[in-house]
C-alpha positions, 0 to 999 in steps of 0.5 A: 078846656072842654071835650066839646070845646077841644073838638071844636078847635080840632075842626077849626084846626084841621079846616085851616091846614087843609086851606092854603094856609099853613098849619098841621092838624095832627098835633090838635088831634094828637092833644085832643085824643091824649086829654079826652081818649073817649072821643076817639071816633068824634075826634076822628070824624070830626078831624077828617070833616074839617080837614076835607072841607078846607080840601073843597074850598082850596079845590073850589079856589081852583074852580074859580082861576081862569083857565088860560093856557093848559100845564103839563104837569096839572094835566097829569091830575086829568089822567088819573082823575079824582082818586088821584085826591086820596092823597091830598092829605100828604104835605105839599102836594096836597094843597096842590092836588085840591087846587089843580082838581078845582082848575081841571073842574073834576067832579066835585062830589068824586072829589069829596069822596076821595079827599075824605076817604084819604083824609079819614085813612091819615088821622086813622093811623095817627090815632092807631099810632098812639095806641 
């Protein structure tokens, strides 16, 4: 396989993870960055683009649920608001996060920025913990 085609997969793995579905990009990055070291900084890019994509559109599925009744515990999101989403890289409650932001109808463009900077930081120590 390919540089182009492993960061391919990369992208389509770390999109998928950070959906509803389950899965886990770190293994694909870790494969990535073993077969191809020199493409550190596309993997990483590429790795949290995916990654926070699949983020918006579990936060856009949120966006879209109705909003009935308010829950206790997703109105806790609402006091700390979108940078609460620098953790929504982190194994079930992620998912989790994005969603509940989308049905609280946080900003969007907040919610991008906090999901990224979260999601960049996480594949950053990956990579730093192969070196």
């Amino acid at each position: 396989m390919s540089d182009t085609a492993s960061l391919i997969s990369l992208f389509i793995s770390s999109f998928l993870a950070a959906t509803l579905l389950p899965g886990g990009s770190e293994a694909a990055l870790f494969a990535v960055l073993k077969a191809y070291p020199e493409t550190l900084w596309y993997a990483l890019i590429i790795a949290s683009i995916g990654n926070t994509l699949g983020g918006m559109v579990t936060f856009g599925m949120g966006w879209l649920l109705p909003q009935t009744q308010q829950l206790k515990h997703v109105e806790k999101l609402r006091r700390y608001g979108t940078p609460a989403l620098l953790l929504a890289w982190a194994p079930l409650i992620g998912d989790a996060l994005c969603l509940a932001a989308g049905w609280l109808r946080l900003n969007p463009w907040q919610a991008v920025l906090f999901m990224a900077i979260g999601k960049f930081a996480r594949y950053g120590l990956i990579a730093l913990a192969m070196w």
